[in-house]
C-alpha positions, 0 to 999 in steps of 0.5 A: 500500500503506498504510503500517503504524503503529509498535507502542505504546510499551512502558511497564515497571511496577516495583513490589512491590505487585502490586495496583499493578501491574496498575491501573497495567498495565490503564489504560495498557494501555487507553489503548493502550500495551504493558505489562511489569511487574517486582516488584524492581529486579532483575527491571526491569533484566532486562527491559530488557535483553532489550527496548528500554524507552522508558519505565519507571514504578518506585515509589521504595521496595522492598525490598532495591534501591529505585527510585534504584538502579534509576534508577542502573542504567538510567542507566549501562546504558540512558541512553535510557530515560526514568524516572518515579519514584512515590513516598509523600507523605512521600518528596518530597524525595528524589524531587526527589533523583531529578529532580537524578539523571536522572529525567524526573519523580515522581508521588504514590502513587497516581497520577491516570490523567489525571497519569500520562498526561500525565507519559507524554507529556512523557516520551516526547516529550523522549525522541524530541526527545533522540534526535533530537539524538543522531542529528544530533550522530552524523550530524554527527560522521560527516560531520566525519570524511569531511570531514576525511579528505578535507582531510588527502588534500588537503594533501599536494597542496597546492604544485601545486593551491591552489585545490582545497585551498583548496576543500577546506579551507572545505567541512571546516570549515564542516561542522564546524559549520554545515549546509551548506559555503556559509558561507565563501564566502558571507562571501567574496562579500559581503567581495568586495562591500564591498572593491570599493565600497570601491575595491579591485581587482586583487591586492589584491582577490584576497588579500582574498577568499582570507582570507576564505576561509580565515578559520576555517582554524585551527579545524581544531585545536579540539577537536570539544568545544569546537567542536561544544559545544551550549551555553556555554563555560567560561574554559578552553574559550574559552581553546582557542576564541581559539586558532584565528587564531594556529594558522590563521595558523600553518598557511598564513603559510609558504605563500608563496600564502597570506602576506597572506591568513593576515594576515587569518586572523590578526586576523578576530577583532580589534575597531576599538575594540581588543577583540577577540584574539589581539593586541588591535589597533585601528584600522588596525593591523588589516588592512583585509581582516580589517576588511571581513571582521568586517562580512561575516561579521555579515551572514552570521552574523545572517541565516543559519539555525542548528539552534538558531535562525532568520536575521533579515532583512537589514535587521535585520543592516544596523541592528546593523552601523549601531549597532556601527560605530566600536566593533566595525567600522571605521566606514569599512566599514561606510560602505561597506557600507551604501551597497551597501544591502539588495536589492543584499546580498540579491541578492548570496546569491540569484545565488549559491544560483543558480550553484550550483543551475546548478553541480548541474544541469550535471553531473546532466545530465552524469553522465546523459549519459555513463551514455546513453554507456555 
């Protein structure tokens, strides 16, 4: 059955003129979009209300409220349209006002159809690319609150089942604000790899890749606008960002489990050189899993891909460890680490996407055959 295509995109005309109107109207109409037209700004609104408008095309002058009010009105009841200004030769300067005040863009009166279409699409299409956004900030938001839910129902269990708390933990943090829940363990992985070269077992070992687990731990008292804030953060947001360590620390220190691993939590974002924070320790001061852990979370961070950016290559995440060693890293791991070298680290991710995609196809076929039970 072949698939029906989506109506056009409904365009509404605001302006007193008439004539404008329907040129504006019969043109677009034309190049195949639906057409409403409004005489006022009162009407406009109406109109808007009674049907989704993506897009509104208003002149800048009108009697009694004008096309700003309108802008105005659109952006407080329906902050999903986009608006277009037309305006005199005179009236630049508040169209740019207009600009500044959420309007997508201003053309001169009267409009060339080739402009007026062009400004169309650019509207439209940064309308879709900022819906888009919203329904993966909403998704996101949605799967936070599943995830932290489930991590508050974890915790009270959490003096007879460790492991699953610790589980549950790293897969409601990393979906705070990564896409998928393998970040923490993928940085545990390669924390592991790097401790081993350097000589560290047992116990030891243990504790080490329990810290890296756990490392953003704290995170969980962060709140969502400033964790999940697309863009830069302000002194005073970066103020509550640098308090994760103490509260992760805080959290899991009285756990007796847990004591060594939240020294780790508590200086994963200390620097060699003295730099970093909360404590601003350097050198061996820092916990020598806290140091493994600054250059495997690099790795993981540098080569991983983000909604807002592509991985690089691990060769390149190995020449900036190389270039940062005895400033950020302890040069000592990052001897270590290097001598792992690259197809070792790759493979290290590659069995690792492996045993889950084992993991997976193992209780598919289990859920299969115990529904062939039933």
């Amino acid at each position: 059955m072949e698939a029906i295509p989506p109506p056009p995109p409904r365009v509404l005309i605001v302006d007193d003129d008439e004539s404008v109107r329907d040129v504006i109207s019969v043109l677009l109409r034309e190049e195949g979009y639906q057409c409403a037209v409004a005489s006022g700004a009162d009407m406009a609104l109406d109109l808007a209300d009674q049907e989704e408008t993506p897009l509104v095309i208003s002149d800048m002058k009108m009697p009694g409220k004008d096309g700003l009010w309108l802008l105005e009105a659109m952006r407080d009841k329906h902050p999903d349209t986009s608006v277009i200004m037309l305006t005199g030769y005179g009236d630049t300067e508040q169209a740019v006002d207009c600009l500044r005040r959420g309007a997508v863009d201003y053309l001169l009166k009267p409009p060339k159809l080739t402009d007026l279409i062009r400004s169309i699409e650019r509207a439209l299409a940064k309308r879709r690319i900022e819906l888009a956004r919203k329904r993966y900030q909403k998704k996101l938001e949605r799967k936070v609150r599943d995830r932290t839910t489930e991590l508050r129902h974890a915790l009270k269990d959490v003096s007879t089942t460790y492991q699953n708390t610790l589980l549950a933990l790293v897969t409601a943090l990393d979906a705070r604000e990564h896409e998928t829940s393998d970040h923490s363990q993928r940085v545990v992985e390669y924390t592991v790899a790097v401790a081993q070269r350097m000589s560290i077992s047992g116990p030891e070992l243990d504790e080490i890749g329990r810290g890296a687990l756990l490392h953003d731990i704290g995170k969980i008292g962060v709140p969502d606008a400033v964790l999940l804030k697309p863009g830069k953060l302000t002194p005073e947001e970066w103020v509550e960002m640098r308090k994760h360590p103490d509260i992760g620390y805080s959290m899991i220190a009285p756990i007796p489990f847990l004591a060594i691993p939240s020294q780790i939590v508590l200086s994963h974002q200390e620097r060699f050189d003295g730099r970093g924070y909360p404590r601003g320790l350097a050198r061996e001061e820092i916990h020598i899993g806290a140091r493994i852990f600054a250059v495997a979370d690099t790795l993981d961070a540098i080569t991983s891909d983000r909604p807002y950016r592509k991985g690089a290559t691990f060769a390149a995440a190995i020449e900036e460890i190389a270039r940062c060693g005895g400033s950020q890293f302890d040069p000592e791991v990052v001897k270590a680490f290097l001598d792992i070298g690259e197809q070792n680290l790759i493979r290290i991710k590659d069995d690792m996407i492996a045993r889950k995609k084992a993991k997976a196809l193992e209780a598919a076929q289990k859920a299969a055959a115990e529904n062939g039970d039933a």
